[in-house]
Structure formats: structure tokens, C-alpha cells
C-alpha positions as CSV (number, residue, x, y, z in Angstrom):
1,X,221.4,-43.2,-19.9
2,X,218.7,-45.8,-20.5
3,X,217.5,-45.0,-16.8
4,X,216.8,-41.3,-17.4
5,X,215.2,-41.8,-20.9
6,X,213.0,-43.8,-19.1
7,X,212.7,-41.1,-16.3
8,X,211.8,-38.5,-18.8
9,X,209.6,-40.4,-20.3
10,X,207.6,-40.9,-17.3
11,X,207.5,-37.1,-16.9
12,X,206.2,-36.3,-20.3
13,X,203.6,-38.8,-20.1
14,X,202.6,-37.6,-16.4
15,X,202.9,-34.0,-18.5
16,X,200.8,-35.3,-21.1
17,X,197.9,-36.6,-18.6
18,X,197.7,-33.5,-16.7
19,X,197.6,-31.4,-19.8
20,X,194.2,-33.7,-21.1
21,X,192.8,-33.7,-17.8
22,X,193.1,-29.7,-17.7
23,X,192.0,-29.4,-21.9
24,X,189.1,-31.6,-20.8
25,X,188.1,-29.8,-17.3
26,X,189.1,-26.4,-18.4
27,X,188.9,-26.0,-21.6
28,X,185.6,-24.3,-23.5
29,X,182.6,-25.8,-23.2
30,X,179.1,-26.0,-25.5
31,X,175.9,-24.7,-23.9
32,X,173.5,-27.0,-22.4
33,X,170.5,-27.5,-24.8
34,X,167.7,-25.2,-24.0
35,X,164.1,-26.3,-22.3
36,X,161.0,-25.8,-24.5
37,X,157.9,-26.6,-25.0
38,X,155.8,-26.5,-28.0
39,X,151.6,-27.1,-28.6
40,X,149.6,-28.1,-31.1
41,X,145.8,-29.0,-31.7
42,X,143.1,-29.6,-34.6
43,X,142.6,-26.4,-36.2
44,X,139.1,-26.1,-35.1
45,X,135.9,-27.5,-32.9
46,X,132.7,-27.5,-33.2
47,X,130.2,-27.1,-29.7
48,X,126.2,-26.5,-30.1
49,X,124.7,-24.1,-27.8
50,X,124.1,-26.4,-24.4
51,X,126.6,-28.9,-25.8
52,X,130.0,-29.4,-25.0
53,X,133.0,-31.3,-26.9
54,X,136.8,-32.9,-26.6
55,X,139.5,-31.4,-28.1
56,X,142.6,-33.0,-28.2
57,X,146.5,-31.0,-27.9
58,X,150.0,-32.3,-28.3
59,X,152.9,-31.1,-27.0
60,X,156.2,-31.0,-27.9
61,X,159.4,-31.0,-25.5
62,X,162.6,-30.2,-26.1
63,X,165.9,-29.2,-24.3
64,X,165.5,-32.2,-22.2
65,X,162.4,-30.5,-20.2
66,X,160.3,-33.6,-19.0
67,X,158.0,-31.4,-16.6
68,X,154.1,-30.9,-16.0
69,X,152.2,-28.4,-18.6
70,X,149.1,-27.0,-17.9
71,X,146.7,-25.7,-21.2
72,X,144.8,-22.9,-21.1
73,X,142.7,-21.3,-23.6
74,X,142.8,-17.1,-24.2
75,X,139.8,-14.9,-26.1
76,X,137.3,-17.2,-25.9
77,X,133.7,-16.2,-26.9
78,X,130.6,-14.9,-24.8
79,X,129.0,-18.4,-23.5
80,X,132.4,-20.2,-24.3
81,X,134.1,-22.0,-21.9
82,X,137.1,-24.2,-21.8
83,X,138.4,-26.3,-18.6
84,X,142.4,-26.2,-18.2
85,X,144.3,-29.6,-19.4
86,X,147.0,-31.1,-17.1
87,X,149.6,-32.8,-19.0
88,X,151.6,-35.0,-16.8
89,X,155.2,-35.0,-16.5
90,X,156.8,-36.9,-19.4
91,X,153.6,-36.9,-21.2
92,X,152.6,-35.2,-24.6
93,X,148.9,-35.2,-25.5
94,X,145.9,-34.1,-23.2
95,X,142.4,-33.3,-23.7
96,X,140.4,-29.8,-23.3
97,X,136.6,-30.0,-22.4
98,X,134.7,-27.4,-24.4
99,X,132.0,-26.2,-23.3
100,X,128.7,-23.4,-24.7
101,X,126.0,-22.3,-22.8
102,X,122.6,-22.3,-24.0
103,X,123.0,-18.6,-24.8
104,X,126.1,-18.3,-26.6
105,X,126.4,-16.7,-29.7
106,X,126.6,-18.6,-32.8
107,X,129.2,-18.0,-35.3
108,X,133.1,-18.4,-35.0
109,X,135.5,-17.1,-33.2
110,X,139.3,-17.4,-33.1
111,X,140.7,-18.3,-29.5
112,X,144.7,-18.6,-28.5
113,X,145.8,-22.0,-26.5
114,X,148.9,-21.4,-24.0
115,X,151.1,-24.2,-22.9
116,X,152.7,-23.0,-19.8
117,X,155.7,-25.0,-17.9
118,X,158.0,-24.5,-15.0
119,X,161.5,-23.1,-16.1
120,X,160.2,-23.0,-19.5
121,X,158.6,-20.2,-21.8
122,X,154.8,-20.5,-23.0
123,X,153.9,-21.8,-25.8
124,X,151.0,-20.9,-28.0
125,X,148.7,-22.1,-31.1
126,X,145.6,-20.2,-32.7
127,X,142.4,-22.4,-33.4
128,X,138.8,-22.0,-34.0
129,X,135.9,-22.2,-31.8
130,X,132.5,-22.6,-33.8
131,X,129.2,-22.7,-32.9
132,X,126.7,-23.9,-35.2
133,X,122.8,-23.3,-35.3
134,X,121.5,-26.0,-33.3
135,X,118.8,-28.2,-35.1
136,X,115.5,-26.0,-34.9
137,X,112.4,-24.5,-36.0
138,X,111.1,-20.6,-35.1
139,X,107.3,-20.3,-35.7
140,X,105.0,-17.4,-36.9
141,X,101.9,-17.2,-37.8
142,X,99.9,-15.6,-40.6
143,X,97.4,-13.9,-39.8
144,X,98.7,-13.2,-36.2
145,X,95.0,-11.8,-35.5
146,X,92.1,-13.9,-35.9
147,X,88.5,-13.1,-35.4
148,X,85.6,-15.6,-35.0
149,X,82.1,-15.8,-35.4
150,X,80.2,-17.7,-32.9
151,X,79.1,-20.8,-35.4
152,X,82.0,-20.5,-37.7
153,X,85.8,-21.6,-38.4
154,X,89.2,-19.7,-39.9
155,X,92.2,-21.3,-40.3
156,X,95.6,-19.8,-39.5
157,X,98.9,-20.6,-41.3
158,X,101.7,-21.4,-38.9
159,X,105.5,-20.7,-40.9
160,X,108.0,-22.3,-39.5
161,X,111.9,-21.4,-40.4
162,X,114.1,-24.7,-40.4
163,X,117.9,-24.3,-38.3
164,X,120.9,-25.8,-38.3
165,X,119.7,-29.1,-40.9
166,X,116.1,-29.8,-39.6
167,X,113.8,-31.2,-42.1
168,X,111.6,-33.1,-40.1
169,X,108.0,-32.8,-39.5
170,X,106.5,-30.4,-37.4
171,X,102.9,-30.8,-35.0
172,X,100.8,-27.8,-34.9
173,X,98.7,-27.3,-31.6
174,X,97.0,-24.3,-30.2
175,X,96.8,-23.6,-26.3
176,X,95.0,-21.4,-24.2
177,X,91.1,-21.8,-25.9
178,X,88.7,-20.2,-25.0
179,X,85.5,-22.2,-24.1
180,X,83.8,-23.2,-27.2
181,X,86.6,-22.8,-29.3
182,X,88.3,-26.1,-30.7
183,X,91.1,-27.2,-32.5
184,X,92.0,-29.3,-35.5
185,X,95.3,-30.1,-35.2
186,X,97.4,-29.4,-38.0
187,X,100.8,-30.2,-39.5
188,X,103.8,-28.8,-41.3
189,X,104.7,-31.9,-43.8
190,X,108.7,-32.7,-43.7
191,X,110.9,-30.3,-45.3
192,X,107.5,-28.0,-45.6
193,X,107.7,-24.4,-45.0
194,X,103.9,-23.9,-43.8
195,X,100.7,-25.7,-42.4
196,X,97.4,-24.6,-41.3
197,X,95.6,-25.2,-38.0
198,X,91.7,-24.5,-38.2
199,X,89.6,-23.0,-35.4
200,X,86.1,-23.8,-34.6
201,X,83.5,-21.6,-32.5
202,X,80.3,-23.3,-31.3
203,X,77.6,-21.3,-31.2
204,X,77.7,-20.8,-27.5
205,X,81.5,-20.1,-27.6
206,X,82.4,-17.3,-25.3
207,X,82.9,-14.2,-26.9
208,X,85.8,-11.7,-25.9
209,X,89.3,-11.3,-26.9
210,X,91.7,-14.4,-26.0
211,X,95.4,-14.4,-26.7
212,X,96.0,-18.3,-27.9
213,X,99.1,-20.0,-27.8
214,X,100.1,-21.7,-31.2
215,X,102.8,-24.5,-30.6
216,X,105.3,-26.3,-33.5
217,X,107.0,-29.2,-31.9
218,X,109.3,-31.5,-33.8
219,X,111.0,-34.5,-32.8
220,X,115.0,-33.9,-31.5
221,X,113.8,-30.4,-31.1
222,X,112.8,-27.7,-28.9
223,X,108.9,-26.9,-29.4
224,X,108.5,-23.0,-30.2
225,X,105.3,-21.3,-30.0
226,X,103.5,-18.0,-31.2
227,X,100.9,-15.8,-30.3
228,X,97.5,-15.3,-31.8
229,X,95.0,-12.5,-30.6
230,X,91.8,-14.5,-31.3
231,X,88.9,-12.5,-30.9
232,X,85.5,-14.4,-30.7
233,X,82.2,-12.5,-32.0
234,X,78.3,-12.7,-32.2
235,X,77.9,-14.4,-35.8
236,X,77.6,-11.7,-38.8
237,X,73.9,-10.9,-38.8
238,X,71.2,-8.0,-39.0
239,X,68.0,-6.7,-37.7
240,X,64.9,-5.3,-39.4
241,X,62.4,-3.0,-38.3
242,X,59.6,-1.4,-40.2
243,X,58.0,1.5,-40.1
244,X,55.0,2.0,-39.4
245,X,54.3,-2.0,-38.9
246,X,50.6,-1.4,-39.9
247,X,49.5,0.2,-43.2
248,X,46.8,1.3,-44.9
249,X,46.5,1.6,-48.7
250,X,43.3,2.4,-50.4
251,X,41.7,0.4,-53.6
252,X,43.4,2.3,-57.0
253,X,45.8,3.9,-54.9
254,X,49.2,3.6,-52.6
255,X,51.2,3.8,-50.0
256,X,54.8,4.0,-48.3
257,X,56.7,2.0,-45.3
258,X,60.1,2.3,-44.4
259,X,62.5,-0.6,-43.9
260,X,65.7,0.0,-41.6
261,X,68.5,-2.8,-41.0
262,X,70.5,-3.0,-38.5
263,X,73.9,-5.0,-38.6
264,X,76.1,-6.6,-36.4
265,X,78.8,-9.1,-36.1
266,X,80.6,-8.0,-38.6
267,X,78.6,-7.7,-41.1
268,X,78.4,-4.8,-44.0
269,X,76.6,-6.2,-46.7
270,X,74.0,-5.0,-48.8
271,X,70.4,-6.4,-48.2
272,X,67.8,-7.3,-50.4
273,X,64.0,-6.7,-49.4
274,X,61.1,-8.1,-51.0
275,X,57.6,-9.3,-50.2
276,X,55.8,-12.2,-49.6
277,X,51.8,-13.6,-49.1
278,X,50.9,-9.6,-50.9
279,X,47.0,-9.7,-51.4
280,X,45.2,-10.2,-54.5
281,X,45.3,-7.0,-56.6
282,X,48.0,-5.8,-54.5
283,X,52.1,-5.2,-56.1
284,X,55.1,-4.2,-53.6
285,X,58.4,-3.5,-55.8
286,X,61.6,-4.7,-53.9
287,X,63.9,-3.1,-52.9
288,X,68.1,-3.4,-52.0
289,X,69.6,-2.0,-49.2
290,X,73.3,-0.9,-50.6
291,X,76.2,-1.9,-48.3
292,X,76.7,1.3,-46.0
293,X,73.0,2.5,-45.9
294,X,70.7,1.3,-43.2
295,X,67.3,2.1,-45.1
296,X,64.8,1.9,-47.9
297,X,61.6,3.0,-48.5
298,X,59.3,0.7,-50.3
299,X,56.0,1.4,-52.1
300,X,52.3,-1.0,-52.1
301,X,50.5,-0.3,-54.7
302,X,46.6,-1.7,-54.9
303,X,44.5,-2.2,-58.4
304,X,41.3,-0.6,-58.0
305,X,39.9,-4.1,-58.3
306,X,42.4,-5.4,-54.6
307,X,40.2,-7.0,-52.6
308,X,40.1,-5.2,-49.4
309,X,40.2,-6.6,-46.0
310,X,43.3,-7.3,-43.6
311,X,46.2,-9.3,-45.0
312,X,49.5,-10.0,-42.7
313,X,52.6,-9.2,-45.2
314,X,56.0,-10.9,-44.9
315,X,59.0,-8.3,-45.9
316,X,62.2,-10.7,-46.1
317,X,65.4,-9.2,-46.0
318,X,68.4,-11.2,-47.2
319,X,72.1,-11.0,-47.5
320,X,75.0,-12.6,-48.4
321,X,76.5,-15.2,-45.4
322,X,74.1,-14.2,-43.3
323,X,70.6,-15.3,-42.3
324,X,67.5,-13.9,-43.8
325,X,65.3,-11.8,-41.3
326,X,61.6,-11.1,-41.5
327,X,59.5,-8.7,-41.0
328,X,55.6,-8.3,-40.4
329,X,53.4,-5.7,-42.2
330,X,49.6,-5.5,-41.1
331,X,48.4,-4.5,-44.6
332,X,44.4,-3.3,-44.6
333,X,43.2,-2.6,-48.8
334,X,40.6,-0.2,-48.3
335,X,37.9,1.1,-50.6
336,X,38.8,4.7,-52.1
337,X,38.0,7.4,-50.0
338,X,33.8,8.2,-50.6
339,X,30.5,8.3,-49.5
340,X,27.5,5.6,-49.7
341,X,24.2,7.1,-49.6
342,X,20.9,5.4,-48.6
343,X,17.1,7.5,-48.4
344,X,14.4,7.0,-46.5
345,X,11.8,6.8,-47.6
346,X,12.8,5.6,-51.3
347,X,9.7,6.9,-52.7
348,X,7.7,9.7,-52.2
349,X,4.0,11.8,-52.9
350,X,3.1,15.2,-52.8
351,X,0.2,16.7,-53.9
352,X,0.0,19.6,-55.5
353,X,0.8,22.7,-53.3
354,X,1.9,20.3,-50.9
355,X,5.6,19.0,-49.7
356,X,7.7,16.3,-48.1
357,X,10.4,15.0,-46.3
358,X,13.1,12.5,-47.5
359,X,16.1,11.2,-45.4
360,X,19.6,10.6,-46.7
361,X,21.6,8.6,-44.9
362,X,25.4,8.9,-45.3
363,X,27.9,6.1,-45.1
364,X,31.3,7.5,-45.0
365,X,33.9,5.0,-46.8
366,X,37.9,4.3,-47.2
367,X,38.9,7.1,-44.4
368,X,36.6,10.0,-45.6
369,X,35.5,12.4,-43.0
370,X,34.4,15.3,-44.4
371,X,30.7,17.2,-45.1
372,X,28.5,16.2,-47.9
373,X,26.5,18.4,-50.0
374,X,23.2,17.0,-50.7
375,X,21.3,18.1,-54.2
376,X,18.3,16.9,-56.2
377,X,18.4,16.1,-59.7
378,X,15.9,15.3,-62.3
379,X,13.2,17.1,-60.4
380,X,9.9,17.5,-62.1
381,X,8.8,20.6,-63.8
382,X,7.0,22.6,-60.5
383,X,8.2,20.4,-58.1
384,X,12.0,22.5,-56.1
């Protein structure tokens, strides 16, 4: 009896083992844990047109996957580039070399990082890809035409527009002169909106139209430059004629000349015209020349008591920035118009019944040409 307790025993216990192993081998069991991947990185980066920059990504594994990854970035913006990152197997960090051309568009943009893995499904993250104003100046000028007189200066203002934080100072130059033009190099003082840069044309400079180059360079920045139609002329000025350049006027009377003017460079001004080194005895009123109008007609006027005779007038015309000019009048004073008359003999006899001869002699004076009468007066009773 003891014998086949212990027999059975045996059995149930052999029963036992078989039934475990087959529970354990059989039975259900739980799913394997899933692979996955996860990434992450800083919510945004900063690259400067021509720059480049690091960003760093994590990753995250899961379901036991120990594989490569590779990161890529998706909807990147125009100039924007982003090299793949590697991420060995096992390892959980990597780093993405971002990259803008000199071109790209400033602003922001939003851009999608994948994570990709073998066996595994991708993995994604959203960041930000900024690019900032670089550190700059633009430059214009004011006026952006210039003319020059030969002999003279004008001074242009250069504006510049500060970018992306520059404050610094900025050197004005000008290129591109045209011979006899110089340069005073100017400045825009830090933080400064403006600055002048003055022009100077000897009075040889060439004249003509030049476009001139205008540079504003600053230091850690790129130089910009603008454009300035420089146009070089004769200095403002005028000529005067007169007409007619000889005059006559008589004693107690007058006479007319006209002056004309005849500007250039520029100039539009009125002139003023007087005399100078008049006779004795002989008055010239002045006279102005209105901006617009190119002539005047002036009046000399002699007492009856100008002493006559030849005299060389000076009419001087002035105006404003320009030189004077002058002028040349031949001025004769003339007695009046008349007659001087002289006889031959200067006394005379007749007898009685008888007659004679006397001679007058006629001296025409102050331009008169034409006959003379010739009467007697006071004659004596008889005598005709």
C-alpha cells in the first residue's frame, strides 16, 4: 500500500511538471514591447544671411530599438539649408548644421525635423528657423543730383538707415571724380542718421555730367554706396554789350544807349547798371536789369555848361554772386547844334552911290549841316 502511494505520487508530481511546463510554453503570452523613436530640439535657431549655426536634437528610444537614426529637416525656407544628422546606434543627441545663404530671406519660418529609423516609424518635431537682419547700413543721398560751378563747393547729405543693431560710425567717401573735383571726407557720427560730404570744383574742373560714387563704410560691416549725377558747369556769370559803344550827346541836351546782358552758368539774376568816370556837367541815371529781361535803355544827359571833348565812360553791371562786368562808352559832349560866323573884311566904306563887298564865313558847329540865311541888320538910313 505504502509502495503505490508512493507510485502515485510520483505520477501526480510528473502530472504536475508537465502541466507547468505546458501553462508556461503554451499558455497566452504578452506582446513584445513596441520599437519607437521619439525627437526633440530647442524650439528655435537663429542663422544670419551668410552665416550658419548648430542646433542640437535628442532622441528618445523606446521598445528596446537601439538602432542608427538619421535627422532630416522638411519646409525649410528659400536660402535655408540644413545638413542631415547621423545618430549612432545606441546614441541619443546629435547635432544639425544650419546653414543661409547670403540671399535668403529674412524673417521666420516654421520647418518640421523627421527622425527616421529602421523597423521603426518616423518621428517628428516643429521648430523655428529665423533669420535676422544682419548688422548694416543702406545709404541715400539728398540731393541725389548735384550741379557745380567751376570755382565753387555744395555739400550733399548722405542718410544712412541702421540694420539689425548697428550704431557705429559710418565714413563718407565719394568715388569716380571728375578731374578738378575734390572731396572732403565726411562722417555720419555713431548712432547718427545723416552726414554731409562737401564737393569742391577748381576753376579748371572739367565740366560735363559725371555720375559719382558716394560710399558709407562702417566697421563689422558691409560698405554700401549711392549714386550722385554730379554735373560740373561754367561758374554763374553774364556778359554785357552796349549799344552803340560810341555816343554823342550835345551841350543842354541828351542822348540814349542800350545795355543788353547776357547770362550763363546758371545765373538769373537781376543786374544793376550804373556809371562811372561821367564828365563834368554830365548825369547818366542807373538803371536795373529785372531778373528775366536781358536789356535797359539808359539816358546821358549834359548841362549846357558840360565841358565838351571826348571822355571814355565805364557802365558796371552788377549782380548778386556773380562778378561785376564792365562796359566801355566813348562819350563825345558836343556844343549845341549852330553856326559860328566870322566877316571879312570886319569893316567897310562906301561912298555915296557907291557899294561893297563883305565875306561871311560860316563855321558849322555840334553836327549842324544845313543852309544859312544871311541878313543885315542895323543898316543905315540909304545904305540896302
Amino acid at each position: 500500500m505504502v509502495a503505490m502511494r508512493r507510485g502515485v505520487g510520483a505520477a501526480a508530481l510528473a502530472v504536475v511538471v508537465v502541466l507547468g511546463a505546458c501553462k508556461d510554453n503554451g499558455g497566452p503570452q504578452a506582446p513584445p514591447p513596441t520599437a519607437s523613436i521619439g525627437v526633440a530640439a530647442a524650439g528655435a535657431v537663429d542663422v544670419l544671411p551668410g552665416g550658419s549655426a548648430s542646433l542640437g536634437v535628442n532622441v528618445t528610444r523606446s521598445g528596446n530599438y537601439a538602432g542608427a537614426i538619421t535627422v532630416t529637416a522638411e519646409g525649410l525656407p528659400a536660402g535655408v539649408t540644413v545638413a542631415p544628422a547621423s545618430i549612432p546606434a545606441g546614441a541619443n543627441s546629435g547635432t544639425l548644421n544650419v546653414s543661409a545663404s547670403a540671399a535668403a530671406a529674412v524673417g521666420s519660418a516654421p520647418i518640421t525635423l523627421r527622425a527616421t529609423g529602421n523597423g521603426v516609424s518616423d518621428a517628428t518635431t516643429s521648430l523655428t528657423i529665423n533669420v535676422p537682419q544682419p548688422p548694416g547700413i543702406q545709404a541715400s543721398l539728398t540731393p541725389a543730383a548735384a550741379t557745380l560751378a567751376q570755382g565753387g563747393s555744395t555739400v550733399i547729405t548722405v542718410n544712412v538707415a541702421r540694420q539689425g543693431g548697428f550704431t557705429g560710425a559710418v565714413a563718407l567717401t565719394a568715388e569716380g571724380l571728375p578731374t578738378g573735383v575734390t572731396a572732403q571726407a565726411g562722417s555720419v557720427a555713431a548712432g547718427a542718421s545723416s552726414g554731409t560730404i562737401t564737393l569742391t570744383a577748381a576753376g579748371n574742373a572739367a565740366l560735363g555730367s559725371t555720375p559719382v560714387t558716394i560710399r558709407a563704410a562702417g566697421t563689422g560691416i558691409t560698405s554700401r554706396t549711392a549714386s550722385l549725377a554730379l554735373t560740373v558747369t561754367a561758374p554763374p556769370s553774364f556778359a554785357m554789350t552796349l549799344t552803340p559803344p560810341a555816343l554823342t550827346v550835345a551841350q543842354g541836351g541828351n542822348g540814349s544807349f542800350t545795355v543788353t546782358v547776357t547770362r550763363a552758368g546758371g545765373f538769373t539774376g537781376a543786374v544793376s547798371v550804373a556809371a562811372e568816370n561821367l564828365p563834368a556837367g554830365v548825369t547818366l541815371a542807373g538803371a536795373t536789369i529785372a531778373a528775366g529781361e536781358a536789356s535797359a535803355l539808359l539816358t546821358v544827359s549834359a548841362a549846357a555848361s558840360a565841358a565838351t571833348g571826348l571822355a571814355s565812360v565805364v557802365i558796371r553791371g552788377t549782380g548778386a554772386d556773380v562778378g561785376p562786368q564792365t562796359g566801355a562808352l566813348a562819350l563825345t559832349i558836343a556844343p549845341p547844334p549852330g553856326i559860328q560866323v566870322a566877316l571879312n573884311p570886319t569893316s567897310l566904306s562906301i561912298a555915296q552911290g557907291g557899294s561893297g563887298n563883305v565875306t561871311v564865313n560860316v563855321t558849322r558847329v555840334g553836327g549842324f549841316a544845313g543852309a544859312v540865311t544871311l541878313t543885315a541888320e542895323n543898316l543905315a538910313t540909304g545904305v540896302t
